[in-house]
N, C-alpha and C positions, 0 to 999 in steps of 0.2 A: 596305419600310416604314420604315425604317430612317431615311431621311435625312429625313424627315417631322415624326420625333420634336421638334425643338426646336421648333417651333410647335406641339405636340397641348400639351391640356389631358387629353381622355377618351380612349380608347380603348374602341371597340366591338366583340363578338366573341364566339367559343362555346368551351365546352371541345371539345378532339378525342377528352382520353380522362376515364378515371372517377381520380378523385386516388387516388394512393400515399400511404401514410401513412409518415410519419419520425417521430423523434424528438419533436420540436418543431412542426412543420406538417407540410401533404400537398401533394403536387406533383403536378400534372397540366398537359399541353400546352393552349395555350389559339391558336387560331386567329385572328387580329386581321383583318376583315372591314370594317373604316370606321374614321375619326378624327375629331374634330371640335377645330377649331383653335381659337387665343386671340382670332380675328374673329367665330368662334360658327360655323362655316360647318364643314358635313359632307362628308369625301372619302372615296372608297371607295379601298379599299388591301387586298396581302394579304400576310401575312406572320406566323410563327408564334413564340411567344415560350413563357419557362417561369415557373408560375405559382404561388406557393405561399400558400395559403392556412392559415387557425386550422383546426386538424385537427377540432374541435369542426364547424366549417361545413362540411367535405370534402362530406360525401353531397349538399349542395346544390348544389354544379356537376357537373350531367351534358351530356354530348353533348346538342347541339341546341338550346340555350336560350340564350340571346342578354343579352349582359352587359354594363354601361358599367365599366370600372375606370379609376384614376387616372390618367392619365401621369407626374406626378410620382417614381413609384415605382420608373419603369423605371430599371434597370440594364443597360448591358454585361454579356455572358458574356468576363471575361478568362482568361487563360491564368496559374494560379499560376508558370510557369515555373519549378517545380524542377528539376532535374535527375535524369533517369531516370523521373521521375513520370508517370502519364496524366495526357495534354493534354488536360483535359473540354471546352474552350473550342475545341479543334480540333475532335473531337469534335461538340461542339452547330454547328460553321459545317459539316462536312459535312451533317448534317440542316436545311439551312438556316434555325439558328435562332442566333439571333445577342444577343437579351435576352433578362431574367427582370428578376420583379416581386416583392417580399415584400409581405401585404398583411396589414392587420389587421382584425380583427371593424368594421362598419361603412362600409367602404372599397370597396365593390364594390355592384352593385345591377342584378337580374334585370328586364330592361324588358320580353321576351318568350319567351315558352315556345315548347319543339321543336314545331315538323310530327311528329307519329306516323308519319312515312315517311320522314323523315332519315335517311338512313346510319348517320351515325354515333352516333345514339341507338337505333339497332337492334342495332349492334353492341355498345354500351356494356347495351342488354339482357343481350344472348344472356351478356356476361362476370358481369355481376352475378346471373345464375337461376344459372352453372355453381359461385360461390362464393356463395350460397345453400344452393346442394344440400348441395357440402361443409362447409361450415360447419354444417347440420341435420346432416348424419349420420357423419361420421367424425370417430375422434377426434382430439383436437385437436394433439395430436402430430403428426400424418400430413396435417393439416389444409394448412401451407403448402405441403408437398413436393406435394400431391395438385391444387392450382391451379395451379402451376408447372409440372406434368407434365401436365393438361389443357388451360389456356390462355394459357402461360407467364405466369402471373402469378407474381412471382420477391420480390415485396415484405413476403411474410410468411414465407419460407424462413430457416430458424435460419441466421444465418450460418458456426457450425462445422460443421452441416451440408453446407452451400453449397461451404465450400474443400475439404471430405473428395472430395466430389465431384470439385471439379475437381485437385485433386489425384493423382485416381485414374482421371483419365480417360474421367469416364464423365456430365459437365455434358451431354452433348449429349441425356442421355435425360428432363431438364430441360428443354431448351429447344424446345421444338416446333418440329420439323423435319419432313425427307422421311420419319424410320422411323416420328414419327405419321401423318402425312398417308397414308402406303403403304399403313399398317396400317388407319384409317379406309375410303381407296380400295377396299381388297379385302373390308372387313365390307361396304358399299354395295353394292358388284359382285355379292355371293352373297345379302344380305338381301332387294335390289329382285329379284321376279321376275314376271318379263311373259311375254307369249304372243307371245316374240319374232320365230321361227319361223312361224309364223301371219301374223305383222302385222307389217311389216317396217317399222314408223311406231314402234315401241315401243323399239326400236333407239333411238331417236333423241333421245325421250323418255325414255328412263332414261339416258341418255350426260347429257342437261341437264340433270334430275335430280341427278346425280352431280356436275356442274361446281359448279351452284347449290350444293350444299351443302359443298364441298370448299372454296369460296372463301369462302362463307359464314363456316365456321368459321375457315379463315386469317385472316380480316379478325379475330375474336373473339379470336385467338390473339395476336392484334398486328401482324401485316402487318408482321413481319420479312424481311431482304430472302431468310435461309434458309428459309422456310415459301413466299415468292412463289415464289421460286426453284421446290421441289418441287411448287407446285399449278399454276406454267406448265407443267410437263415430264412431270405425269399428264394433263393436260389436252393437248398435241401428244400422248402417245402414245394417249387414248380415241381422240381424232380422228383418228389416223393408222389406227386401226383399226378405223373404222366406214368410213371410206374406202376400207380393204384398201390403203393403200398406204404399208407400215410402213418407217418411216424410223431410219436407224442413229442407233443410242444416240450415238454421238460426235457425228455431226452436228445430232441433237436437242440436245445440250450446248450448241453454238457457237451456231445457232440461237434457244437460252432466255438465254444470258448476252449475246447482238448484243441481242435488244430489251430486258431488263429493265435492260441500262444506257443505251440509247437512252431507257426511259421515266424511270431515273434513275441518272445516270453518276457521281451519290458514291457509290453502292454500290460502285464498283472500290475503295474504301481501307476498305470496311466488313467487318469480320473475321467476320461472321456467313456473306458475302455467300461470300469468300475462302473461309472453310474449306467451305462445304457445295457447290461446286463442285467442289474440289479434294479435297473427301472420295466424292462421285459416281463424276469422274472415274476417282480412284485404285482403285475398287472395280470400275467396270469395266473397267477395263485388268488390274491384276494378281489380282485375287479368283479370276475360272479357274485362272492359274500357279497359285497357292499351294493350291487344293482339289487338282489335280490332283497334287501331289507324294505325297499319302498316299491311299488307295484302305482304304475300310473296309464291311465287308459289315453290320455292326449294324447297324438306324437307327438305336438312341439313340446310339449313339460316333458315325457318319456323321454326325448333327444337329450335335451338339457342336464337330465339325470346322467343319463348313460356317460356324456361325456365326463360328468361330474363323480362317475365314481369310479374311470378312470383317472382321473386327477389325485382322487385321493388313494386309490391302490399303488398307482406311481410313487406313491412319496412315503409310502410306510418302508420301504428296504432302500430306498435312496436316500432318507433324510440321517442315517446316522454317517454315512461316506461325504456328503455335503456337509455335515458338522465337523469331521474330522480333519477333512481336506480344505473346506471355506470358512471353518469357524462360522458358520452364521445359518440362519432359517429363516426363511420366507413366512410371514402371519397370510397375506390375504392372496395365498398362491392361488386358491380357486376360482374367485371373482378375475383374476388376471387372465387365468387360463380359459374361463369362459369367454372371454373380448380375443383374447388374442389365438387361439385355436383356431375358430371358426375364418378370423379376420386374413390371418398369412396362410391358411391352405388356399382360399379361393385368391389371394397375392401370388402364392407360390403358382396355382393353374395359369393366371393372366399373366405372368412375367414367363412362363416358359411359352407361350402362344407369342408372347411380342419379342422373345430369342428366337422361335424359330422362322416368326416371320422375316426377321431382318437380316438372320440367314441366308434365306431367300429371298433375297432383293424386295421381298413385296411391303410397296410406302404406307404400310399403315402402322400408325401410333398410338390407335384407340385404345390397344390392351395395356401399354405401356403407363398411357396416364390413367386408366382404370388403375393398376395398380398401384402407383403414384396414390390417390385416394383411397385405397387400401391401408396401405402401410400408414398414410396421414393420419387416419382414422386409428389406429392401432394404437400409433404412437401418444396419440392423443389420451386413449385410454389408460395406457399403461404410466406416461407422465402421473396423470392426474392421481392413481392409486399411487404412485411411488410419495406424493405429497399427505398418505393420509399420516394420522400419529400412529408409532409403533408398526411402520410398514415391514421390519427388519430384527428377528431377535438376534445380533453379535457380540463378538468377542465372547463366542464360545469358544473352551480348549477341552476338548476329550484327549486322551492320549488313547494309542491302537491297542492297548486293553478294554480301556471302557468301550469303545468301536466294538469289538468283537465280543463284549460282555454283551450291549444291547442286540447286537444280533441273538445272540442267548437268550434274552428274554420276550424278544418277539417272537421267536420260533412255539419256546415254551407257552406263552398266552395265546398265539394262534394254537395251539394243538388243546388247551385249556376250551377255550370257547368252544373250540368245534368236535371236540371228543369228550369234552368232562373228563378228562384224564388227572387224576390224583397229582402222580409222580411229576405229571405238566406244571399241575398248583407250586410243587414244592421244587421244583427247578428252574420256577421262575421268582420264588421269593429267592434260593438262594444267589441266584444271578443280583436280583435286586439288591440285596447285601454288599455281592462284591463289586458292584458298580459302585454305590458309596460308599465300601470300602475304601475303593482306588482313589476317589476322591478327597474325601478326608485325608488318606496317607499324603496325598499332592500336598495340599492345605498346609499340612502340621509339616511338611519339608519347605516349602517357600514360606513359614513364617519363623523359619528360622536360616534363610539364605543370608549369604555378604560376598556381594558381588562389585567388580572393578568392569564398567564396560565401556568402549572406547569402540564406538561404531566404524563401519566403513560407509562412506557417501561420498562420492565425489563432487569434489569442489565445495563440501563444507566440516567443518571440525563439532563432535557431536560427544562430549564424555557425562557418563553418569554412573551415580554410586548406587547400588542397594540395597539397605538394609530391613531383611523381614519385609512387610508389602508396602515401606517405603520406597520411594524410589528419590535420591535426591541429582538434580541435575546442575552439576558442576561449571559445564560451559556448552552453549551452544550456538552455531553460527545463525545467523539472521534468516535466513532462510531454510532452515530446520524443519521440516515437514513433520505435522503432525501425525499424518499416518505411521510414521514409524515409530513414534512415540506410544500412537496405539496399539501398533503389535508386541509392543514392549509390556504394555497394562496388561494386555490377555497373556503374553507367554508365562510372565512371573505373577502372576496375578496379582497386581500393584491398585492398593486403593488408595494410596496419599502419594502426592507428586509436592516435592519443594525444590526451591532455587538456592542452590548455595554456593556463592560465587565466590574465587579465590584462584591463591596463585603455587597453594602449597598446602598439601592434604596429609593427613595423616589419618587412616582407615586401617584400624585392627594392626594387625603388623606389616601395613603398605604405608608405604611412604612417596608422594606422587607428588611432580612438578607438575605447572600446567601457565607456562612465561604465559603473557602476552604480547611478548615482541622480542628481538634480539638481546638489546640490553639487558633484557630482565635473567637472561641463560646461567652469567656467569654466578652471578649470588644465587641463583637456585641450588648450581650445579655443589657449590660449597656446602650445602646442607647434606649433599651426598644423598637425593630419593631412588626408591628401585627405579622409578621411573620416570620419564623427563618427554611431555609429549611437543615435537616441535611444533613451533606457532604458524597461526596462519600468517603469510604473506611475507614467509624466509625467502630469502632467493638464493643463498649460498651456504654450504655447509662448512668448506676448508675452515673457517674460523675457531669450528667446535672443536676441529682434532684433538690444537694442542691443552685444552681446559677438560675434555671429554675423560672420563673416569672409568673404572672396567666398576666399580659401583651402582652405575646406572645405566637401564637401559634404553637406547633413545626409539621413541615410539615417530613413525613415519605414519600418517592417516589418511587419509581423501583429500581431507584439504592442499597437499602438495598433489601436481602434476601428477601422472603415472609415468612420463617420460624421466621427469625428473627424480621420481620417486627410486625407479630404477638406479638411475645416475647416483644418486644420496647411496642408498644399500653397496654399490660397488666400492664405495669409496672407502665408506665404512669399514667393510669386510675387509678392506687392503690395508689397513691397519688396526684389522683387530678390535674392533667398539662393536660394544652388542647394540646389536636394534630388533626393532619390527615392524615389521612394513607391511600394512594391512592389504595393500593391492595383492602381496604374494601369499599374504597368509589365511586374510580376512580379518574380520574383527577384533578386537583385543577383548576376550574377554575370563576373567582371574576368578577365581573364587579365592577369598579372603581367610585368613587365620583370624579369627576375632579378638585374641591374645598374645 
């Protein structure tokens, strides 16, 4: 769709999902289906962009209704390119979506309403009756956590909430996955009962039955590549055993992961995709070892284990993709997952009993605030472990050698313990080698880095120098978030932070202005530096032209508009003065000549 855009005027197309609501506007993916050019002439095209609407109009873009919007509006998805930061821009080009559109009240126009058999306005039902239900009956505390754990709708989740969660190990009972889908499969399996025995056709008809509604609800839940994942791999095992011809769990693995990346091969970089494979895997490979070490005659202690050593089989092939991709590890994952396991399955039963009853017109709200007390209760627990010391080991950085070193060495020690295998011993010391290998070589290159970086953030001005695991910060706006100062300590692995404040650097063979207002331009611009970052709070450039040097280059940052940021570059380039402009490029950042 993409290379189309400089001759479109309209774009025509549907929503795919129901708007998230932000801040400021609500965002929803919108499926671009036709264009129509500046000749007036209509091309059909496909290709999907991000679309943010006056939160006031959200409920009026649903699935299946067919819309003209501006092209004017469209934007590039670029890369802020901070450093250590998520690439949202990588990010949006693995789901192959490559623009977004900001759009105002008046700016958009409904020419045709859904088919009542669309897909995905049936889908876009099924999610709006389920936050319906909850929103009528539970209260409103329990309200976000309880559509996140039935259709992962994650958009009204308290955010301190959210990190307790993942902090603690335990986001995935949030995110709908295999242990919903499992749990859904087996209510299906004992609730559908037919005279199967009898009628060996009924067999058949509740297997499709069960497909139908398994996939059903994945699609409502969001057609995550973890949720496809878990309803391909109940779906080969129903069929593998109406067929009677039951096929090994590992080979059903390789099997569900060969086509679901043949149907979509970004999913191999998609960390939903990664861990719920590699948390599968890990459970049935080492979940037998780890139950069989302790033998308990209770069943409430036996239960408790059982779950417990799934907990810890999940985390041996999942914890170095969670380190690679989160930086960070959960300490008291288990105690978490004991509370919260037990707590949002029997949430998840009682919230889908009070969706279907209100489906059903029928007034009861007993399951609702049952659940409501559930998720209370959860939440409570998981708060309170998110409060203990050292709930969180971060600001890890492996890079995807060390990642696939440690898989190296876990294979080799599982084949060690469980076969006494020699060559196991000595291909796990030599992994262990080149793991701190790779590390050390980190080490000994970032203590000797000299870096110029000049972030991108909108709406504030953020520059810093780095020398070796100094990191010295030059200037930064008032409202500078530490977080990004954090991804800054883990990427370059930075253990002294100082303030060095000024108007005119001189770093290795950089030579760097940094005004603080208009006035301060023209005596900078006489000392002739490469680089010259404008100040915050410019409102006009024409001034700089005639004083502007081809010596120096003038750095555009977050802190100006994006509108105007544009406006500045054009003007620039119309006569020739070098710049850079971090909207179009991303971050400024130099490695330095130290001589």
């Amino acid at each position: 769709m993409g290379h189309h855009l400089e001759k479109t005027i309209v774009l025509i197309g549907s929503p795919k999902t129901i708007a998230s609501p932000g801040q400021k506007s609500a965002r929803l993916l919108f499926h671009v289906s036709g264009i129509i050019t500046s000749d007036h002439r209509k091309k059909n095209v496909i290709g999907t962009i991000i679309l943010y609407v006056p939160i006031q109009q959200a409920s009026l873009f649903l699935p299946g209704d067919q819309w003209l919007i501006p092209a004017t509006n469209i934007q590039p998805i670029r890369s802020a390119g901070n450093p250590g930061a998520f690439d949202y821009a990588s990010y949006c080009e693995r789901q192959n979506i490559f623009h977004q559109s900001y759009l105002l009240k008046g700016q958009y126009m409904m020419v045709k309403k859904s088919d009542p058999f669309n897909i995905y306005r049936l889908l876009c039902l099924g999610q709006l009756s389920a936050i319906r239900a909850i929103k009528a009956t539970m209260p409103s505390k329990s309200q976000g956590l309880a559509m996140a754990l039935l259709i992962g709708y994650r958009d009204e989740v308290d955010k301190d909430v959210l990190q307790a969660y993942t902090n603690t190990g335990v986001i995935h009972v949030i995110a709908v996955s295999g242990m919903h889908l499992g749990l859904i499969f087996l209510l299906l399996q004992k609730l559908l009962v037919f005279p199967e025995n009898r009628y060996p056709v009924f067999k058949w008809l509740k297997a499709l039955l069960i497909l139908l509604i398994t996939w059903w609800f994945s699609g409502v839940a969001g057609a995550a590549a973890s949720i496809i994942r878990a309803a391909f791999m109940f779906s080969v095992m129903l069929f593998s055993r109406l067929t009677r011809k039951p096929m090994d769990a590992i080979q059903s693995i390789n099997i569900g992961a060969f086509i679901l990346l043949c149907y979509q091969p970004n999913w191999l970089w998609d960390a939903g995709f990664q861990l719920s494979f590699a948390a599968l895997l890990s459970i049935i490979c080492y979940q037998p070892i780890i139950e069989n070490l302790v033998q308990f005659k209770n069943r409430i202690i036996r239960g408790i284990w059982q779950l417990s050593a799934v907990t810890l089989s999940a985390q041996i092939l999942t914890l170095p993709i969670s380190i690679c991709q989160f930086h960070q590890t959960p300490v008291y994952f288990l105690i978490a997952n004991l509370i919260a396991v037990p707590l949002s399955s029997i949430a998840l039963v009682t919230a889908i009993i009070q969706w279907l009853t209100s489906v059903l017109g029928i007034p009861l709200t007993i399951a609702g605030q049952f659940t409501g007390y559930m998720i209370a209760g959860m939440n409570s627990g998981i708060l309170r472990i998110n409060q203990l010391p050292g709930v969180v080991i971060d600001q890890i950085e492996w890079s995807f050698l060390q990642t696939i070193t440690s898989y190296i060495i876990i294979i080799a020690l599982t084949n060690l313990i469980i076969h006494r295998n020699k060559t196991a011993f000595i291909v796990s010391l030599l992994a262990m080698a080149g793991f701190f290998g790779l590390r050390l070589q980190d080490c000994l290159a970032k203590n000797q880095q000299f870096l110029l970086l000049n972030f991108h953030i909108p709406g504030q001005q953020a520059i810093a120098m780095i020398q070796g695991r100094t990191l010295y910060l030059v200037k930064t706006s008032p409202q500078f978030s530490p977080s990004t100062l954090l991804q800054v300590e883990r990427h370059f692995r930075i253990k002294e932070i100082r303030h060095m404040p000024g108007k005119l650097f001189r770093f290795g063979n950089l030579f760097l202005a940094i005004p603080s207002e208009y006035n301060d331009i023209p005596s900078l611009l006489v000392e002739k530096p490469g680089y010259l970052v404008l100040p915050e709070g410019l409102q006009k450039i024409e001034g700089l032209i005639p004083i502007a040097t081809d010596k120096t280059i003038l750095v555009i940052d977050g802190n100006v508009p994006q509108w105007r940021a544009r406006q500045w570059s054009n003007i620039l380039a119309r006569h020739h003065i070098a710049f850079y402009n971090t909207w179009e490029s991303g971050a400024l950042q130099l490695t330095v000549n130290k001589f």
